[in-house]
mmCIF file of the N, C-alpha and C atoms, coordinates in Angstrom:
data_MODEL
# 
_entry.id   MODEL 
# 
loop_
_atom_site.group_PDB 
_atom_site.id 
_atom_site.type_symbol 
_atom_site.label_atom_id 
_atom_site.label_alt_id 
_atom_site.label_comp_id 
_atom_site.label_asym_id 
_atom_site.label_entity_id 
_atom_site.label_seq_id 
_atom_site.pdbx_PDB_ins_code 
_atom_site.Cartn_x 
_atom_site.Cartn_y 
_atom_site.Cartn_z 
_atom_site.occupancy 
_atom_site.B_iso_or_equiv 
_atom_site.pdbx_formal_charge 
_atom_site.auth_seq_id 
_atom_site.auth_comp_id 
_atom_site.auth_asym_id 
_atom_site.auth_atom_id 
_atom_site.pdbx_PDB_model_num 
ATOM 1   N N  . UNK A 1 1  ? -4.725 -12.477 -0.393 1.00 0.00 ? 1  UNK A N  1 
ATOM 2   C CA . UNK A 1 1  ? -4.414 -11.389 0.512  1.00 0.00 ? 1  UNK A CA 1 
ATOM 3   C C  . UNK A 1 1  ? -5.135 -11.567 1.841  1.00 0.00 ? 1  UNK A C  1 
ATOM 4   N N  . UNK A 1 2  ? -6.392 -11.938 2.182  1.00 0.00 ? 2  UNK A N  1 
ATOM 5   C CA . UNK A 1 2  ? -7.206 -12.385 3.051  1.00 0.00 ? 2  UNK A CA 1 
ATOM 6   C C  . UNK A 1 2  ? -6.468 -13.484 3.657  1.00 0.00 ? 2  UNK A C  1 
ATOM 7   N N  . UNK A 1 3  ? -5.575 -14.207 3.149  1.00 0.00 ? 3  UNK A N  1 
ATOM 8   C CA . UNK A 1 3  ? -5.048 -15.221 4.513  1.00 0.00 ? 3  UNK A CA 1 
ATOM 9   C C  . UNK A 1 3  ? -3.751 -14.494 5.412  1.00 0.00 ? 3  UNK A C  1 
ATOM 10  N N  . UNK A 1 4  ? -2.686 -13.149 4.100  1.00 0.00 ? 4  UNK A N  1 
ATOM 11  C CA . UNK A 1 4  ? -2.151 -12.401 5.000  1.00 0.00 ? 4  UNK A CA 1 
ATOM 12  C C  . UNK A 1 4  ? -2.466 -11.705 5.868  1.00 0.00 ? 4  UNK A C  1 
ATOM 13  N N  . UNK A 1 5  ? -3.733 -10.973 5.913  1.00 0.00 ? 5  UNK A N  1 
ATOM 14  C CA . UNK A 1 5  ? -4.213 -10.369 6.447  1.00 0.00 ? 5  UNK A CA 1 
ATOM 15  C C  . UNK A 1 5  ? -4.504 -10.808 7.750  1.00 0.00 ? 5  UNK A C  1 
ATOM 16  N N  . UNK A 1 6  ? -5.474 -12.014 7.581  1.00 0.00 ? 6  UNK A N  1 
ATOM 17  C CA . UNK A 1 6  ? -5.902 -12.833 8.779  1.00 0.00 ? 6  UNK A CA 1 
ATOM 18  C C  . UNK A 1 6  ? -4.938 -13.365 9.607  1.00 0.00 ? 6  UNK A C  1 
ATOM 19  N N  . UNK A 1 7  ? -3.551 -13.874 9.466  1.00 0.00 ? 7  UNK A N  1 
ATOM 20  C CA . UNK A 1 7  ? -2.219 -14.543 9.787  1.00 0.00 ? 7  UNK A CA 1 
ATOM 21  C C  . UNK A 1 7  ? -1.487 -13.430 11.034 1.00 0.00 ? 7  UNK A C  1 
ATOM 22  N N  . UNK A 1 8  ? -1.249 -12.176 9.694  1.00 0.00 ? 8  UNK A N  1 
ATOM 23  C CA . UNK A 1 8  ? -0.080 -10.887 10.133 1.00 0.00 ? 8  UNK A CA 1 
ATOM 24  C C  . UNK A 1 8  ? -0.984 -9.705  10.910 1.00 0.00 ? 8  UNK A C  1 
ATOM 25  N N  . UNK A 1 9  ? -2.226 -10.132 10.571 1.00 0.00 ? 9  UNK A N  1 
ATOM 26  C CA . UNK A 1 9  ? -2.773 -8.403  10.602 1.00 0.00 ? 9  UNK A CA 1 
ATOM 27  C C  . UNK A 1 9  ? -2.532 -7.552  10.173 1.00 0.00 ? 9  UNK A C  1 
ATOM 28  N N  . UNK A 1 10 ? -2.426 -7.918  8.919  1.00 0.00 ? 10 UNK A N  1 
ATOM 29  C CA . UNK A 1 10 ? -1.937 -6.240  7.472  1.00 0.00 ? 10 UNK A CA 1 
ATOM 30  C C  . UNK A 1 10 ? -3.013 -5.708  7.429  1.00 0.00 ? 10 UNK A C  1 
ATOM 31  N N  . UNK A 1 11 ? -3.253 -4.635  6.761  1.00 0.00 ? 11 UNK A N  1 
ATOM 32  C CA . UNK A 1 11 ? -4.113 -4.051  6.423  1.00 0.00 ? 11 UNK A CA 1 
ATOM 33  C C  . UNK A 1 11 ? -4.010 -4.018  4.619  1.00 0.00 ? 11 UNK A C  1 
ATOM 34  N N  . UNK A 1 12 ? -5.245 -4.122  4.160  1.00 0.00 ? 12 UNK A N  1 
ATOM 35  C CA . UNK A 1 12 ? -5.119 -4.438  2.781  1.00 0.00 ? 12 UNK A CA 1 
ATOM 36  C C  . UNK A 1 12 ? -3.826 -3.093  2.108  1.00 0.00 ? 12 UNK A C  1 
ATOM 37  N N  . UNK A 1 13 ? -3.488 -1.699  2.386  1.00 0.00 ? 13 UNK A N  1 
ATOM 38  C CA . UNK A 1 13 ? -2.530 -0.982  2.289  1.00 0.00 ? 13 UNK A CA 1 
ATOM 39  C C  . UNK A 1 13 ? -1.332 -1.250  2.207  1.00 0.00 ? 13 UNK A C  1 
ATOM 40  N N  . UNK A 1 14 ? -1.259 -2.011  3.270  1.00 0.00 ? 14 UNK A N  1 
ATOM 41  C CA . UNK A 1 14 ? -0.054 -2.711  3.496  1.00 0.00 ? 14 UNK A CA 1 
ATOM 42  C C  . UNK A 1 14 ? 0.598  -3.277  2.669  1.00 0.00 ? 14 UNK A C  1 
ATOM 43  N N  . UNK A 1 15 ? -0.167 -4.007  1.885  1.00 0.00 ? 15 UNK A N  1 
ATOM 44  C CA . UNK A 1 15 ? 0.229  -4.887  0.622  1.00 0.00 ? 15 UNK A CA 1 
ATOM 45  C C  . UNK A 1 15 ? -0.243 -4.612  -0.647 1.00 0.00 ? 15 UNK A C  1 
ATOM 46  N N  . UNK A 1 16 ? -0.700 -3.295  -0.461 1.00 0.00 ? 16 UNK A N  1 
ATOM 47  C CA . UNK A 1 16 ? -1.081 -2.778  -2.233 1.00 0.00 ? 16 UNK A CA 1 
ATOM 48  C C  . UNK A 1 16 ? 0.469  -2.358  -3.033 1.00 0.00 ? 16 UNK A C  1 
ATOM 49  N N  . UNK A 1 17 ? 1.349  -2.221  -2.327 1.00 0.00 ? 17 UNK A N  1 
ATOM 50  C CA . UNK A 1 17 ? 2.374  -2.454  -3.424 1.00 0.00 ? 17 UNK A CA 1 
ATOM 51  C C  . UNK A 1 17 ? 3.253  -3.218  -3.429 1.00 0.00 ? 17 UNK A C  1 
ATOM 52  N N  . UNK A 1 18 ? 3.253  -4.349  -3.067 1.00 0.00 ? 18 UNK A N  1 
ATOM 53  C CA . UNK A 1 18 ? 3.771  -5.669  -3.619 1.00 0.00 ? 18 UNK A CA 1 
ATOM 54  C C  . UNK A 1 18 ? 3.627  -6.368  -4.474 1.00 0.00 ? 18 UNK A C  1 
ATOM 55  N N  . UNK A 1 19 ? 4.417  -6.975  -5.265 1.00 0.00 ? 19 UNK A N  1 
ATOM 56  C CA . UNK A 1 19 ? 4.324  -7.715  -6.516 1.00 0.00 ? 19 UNK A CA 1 
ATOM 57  C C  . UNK A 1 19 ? 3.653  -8.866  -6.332 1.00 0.00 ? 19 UNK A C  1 
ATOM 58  N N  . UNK A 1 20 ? 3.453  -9.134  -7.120 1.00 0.00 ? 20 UNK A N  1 
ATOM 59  C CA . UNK A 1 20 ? 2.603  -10.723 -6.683 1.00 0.00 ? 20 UNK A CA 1 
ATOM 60  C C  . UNK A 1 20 ? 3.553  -11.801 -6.532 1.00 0.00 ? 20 UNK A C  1 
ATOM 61  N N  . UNK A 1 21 ? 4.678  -12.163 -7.080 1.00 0.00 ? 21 UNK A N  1 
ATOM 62  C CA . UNK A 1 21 ? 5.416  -13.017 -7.017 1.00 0.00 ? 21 UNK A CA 1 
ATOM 63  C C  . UNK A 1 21 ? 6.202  -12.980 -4.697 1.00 0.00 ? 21 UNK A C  1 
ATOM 64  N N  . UNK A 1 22 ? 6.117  -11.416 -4.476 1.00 0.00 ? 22 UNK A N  1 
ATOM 65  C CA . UNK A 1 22 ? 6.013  -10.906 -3.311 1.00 0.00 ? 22 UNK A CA 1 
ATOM 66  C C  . UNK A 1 22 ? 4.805  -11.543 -2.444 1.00 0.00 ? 22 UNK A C  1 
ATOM 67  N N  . UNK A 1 23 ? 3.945  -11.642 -3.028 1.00 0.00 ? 23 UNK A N  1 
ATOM 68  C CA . UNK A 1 23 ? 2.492  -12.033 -2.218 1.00 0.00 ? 23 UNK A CA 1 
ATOM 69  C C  . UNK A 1 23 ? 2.373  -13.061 -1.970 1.00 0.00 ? 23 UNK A C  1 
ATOM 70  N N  . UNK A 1 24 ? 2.637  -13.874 -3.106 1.00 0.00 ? 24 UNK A N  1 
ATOM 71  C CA . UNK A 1 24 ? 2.640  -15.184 -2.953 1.00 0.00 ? 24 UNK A CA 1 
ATOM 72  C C  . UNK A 1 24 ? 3.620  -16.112 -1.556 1.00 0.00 ? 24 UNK A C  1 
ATOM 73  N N  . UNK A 1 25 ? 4.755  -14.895 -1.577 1.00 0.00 ? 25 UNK A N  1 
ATOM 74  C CA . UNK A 1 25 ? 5.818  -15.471 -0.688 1.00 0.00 ? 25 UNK A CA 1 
ATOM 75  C C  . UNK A 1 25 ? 5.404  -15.384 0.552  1.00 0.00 ? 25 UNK A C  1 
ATOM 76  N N  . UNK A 1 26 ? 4.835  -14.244 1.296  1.00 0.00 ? 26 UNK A N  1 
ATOM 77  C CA . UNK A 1 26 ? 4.349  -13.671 2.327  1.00 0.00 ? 26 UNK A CA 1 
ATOM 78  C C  . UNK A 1 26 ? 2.498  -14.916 2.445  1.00 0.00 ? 26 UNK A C  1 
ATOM 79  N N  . UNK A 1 27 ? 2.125  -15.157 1.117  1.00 0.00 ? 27 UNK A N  1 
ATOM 80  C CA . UNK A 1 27 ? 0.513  -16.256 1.448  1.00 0.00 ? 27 UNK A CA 1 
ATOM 81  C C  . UNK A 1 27 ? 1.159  -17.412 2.088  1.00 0.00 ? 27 UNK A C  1 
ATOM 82  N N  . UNK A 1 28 ? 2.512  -17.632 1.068  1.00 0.00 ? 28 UNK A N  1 
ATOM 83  C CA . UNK A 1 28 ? 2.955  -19.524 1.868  1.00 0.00 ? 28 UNK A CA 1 
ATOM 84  C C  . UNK A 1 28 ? 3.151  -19.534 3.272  1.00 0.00 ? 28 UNK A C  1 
ATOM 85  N N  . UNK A 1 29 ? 4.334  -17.866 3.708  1.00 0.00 ? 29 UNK A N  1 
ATOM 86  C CA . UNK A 1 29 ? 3.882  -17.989 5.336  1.00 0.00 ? 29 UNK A CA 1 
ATOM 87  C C  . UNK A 1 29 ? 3.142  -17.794 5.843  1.00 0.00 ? 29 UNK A C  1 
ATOM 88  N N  . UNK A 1 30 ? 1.710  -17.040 5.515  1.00 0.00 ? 30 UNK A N  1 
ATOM 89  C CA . UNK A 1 30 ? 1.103  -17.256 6.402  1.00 0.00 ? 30 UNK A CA 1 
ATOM 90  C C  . UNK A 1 30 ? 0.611  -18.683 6.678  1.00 0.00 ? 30 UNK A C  1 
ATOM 91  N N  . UNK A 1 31 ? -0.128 -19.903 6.058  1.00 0.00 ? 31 UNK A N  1 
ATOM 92  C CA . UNK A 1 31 ? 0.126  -20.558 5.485  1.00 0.00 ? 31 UNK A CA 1 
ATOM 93  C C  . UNK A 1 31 ? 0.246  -21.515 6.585  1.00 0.00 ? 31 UNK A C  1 
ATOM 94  N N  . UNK A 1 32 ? 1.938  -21.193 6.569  1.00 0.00 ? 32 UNK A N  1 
ATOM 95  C CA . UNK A 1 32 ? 2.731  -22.002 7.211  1.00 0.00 ? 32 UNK A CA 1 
ATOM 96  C C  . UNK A 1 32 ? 2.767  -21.949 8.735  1.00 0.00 ? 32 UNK A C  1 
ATOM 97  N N  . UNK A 1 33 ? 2.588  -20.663 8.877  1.00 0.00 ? 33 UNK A N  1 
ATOM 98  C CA . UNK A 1 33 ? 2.526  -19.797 10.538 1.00 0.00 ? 33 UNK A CA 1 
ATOM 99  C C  . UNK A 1 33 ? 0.764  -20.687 11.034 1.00 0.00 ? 33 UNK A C  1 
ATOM 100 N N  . UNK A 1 34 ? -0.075 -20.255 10.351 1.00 0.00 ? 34 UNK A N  1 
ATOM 101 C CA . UNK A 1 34 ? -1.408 -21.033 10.561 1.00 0.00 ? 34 UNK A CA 1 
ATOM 102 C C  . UNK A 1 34 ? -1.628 -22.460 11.030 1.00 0.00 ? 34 UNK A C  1 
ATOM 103 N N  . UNK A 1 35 ? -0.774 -22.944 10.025 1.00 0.00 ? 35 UNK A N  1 
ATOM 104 C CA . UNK A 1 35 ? -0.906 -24.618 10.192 1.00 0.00 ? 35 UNK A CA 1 
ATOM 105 C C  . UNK A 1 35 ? 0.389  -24.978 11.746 1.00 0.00 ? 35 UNK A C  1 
ATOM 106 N N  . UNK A 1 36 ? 1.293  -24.314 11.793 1.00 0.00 ? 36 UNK A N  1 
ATOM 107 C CA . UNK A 1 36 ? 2.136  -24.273 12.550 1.00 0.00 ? 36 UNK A CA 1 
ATOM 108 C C  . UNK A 1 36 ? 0.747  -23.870 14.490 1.00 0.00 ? 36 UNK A C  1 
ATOM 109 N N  . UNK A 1 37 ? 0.523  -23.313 13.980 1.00 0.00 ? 37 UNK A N  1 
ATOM 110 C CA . UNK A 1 37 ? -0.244 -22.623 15.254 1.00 0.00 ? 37 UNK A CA 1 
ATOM 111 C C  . UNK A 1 37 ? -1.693 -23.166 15.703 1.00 0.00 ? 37 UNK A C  1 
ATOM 112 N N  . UNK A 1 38 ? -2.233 -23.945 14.306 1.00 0.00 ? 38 UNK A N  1 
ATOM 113 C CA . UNK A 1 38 ? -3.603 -24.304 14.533 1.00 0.00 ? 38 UNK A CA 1 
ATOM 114 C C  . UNK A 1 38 ? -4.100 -25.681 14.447 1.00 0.00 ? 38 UNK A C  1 
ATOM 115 N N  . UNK A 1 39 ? -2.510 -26.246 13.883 1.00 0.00 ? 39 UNK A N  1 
ATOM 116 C CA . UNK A 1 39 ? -2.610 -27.631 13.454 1.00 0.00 ? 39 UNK A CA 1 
ATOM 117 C C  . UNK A 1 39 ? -3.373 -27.476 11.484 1.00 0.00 ? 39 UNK A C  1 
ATOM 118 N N  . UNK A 1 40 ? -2.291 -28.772 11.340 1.00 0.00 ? 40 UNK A N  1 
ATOM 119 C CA . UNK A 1 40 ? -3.438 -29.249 9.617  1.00 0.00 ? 40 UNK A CA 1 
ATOM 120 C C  . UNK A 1 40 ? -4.059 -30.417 9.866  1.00 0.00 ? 40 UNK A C  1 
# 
């Protein structure tokens, strides 16, 4: 949740009711947005 957070700027609320299979989808972009923006 800490890399959505850091990525989107959610607030941990934001994502207290999402499923995890949900979370997971939203961690790969951030993820992806990160490495896209910061380099890997």
């Amino acid at each position: 949740m800490a890399d959505i957070a850091l990525v989107f700027h959610w607030a941990p609320e934001q994502m207290q009711g999402m499923a995890l299979h949900e979370l997971m989808d939203w961690r790969e972009r951030a993820i992806e947005r990160w490495e896209r923006t910061h380099g890997a």
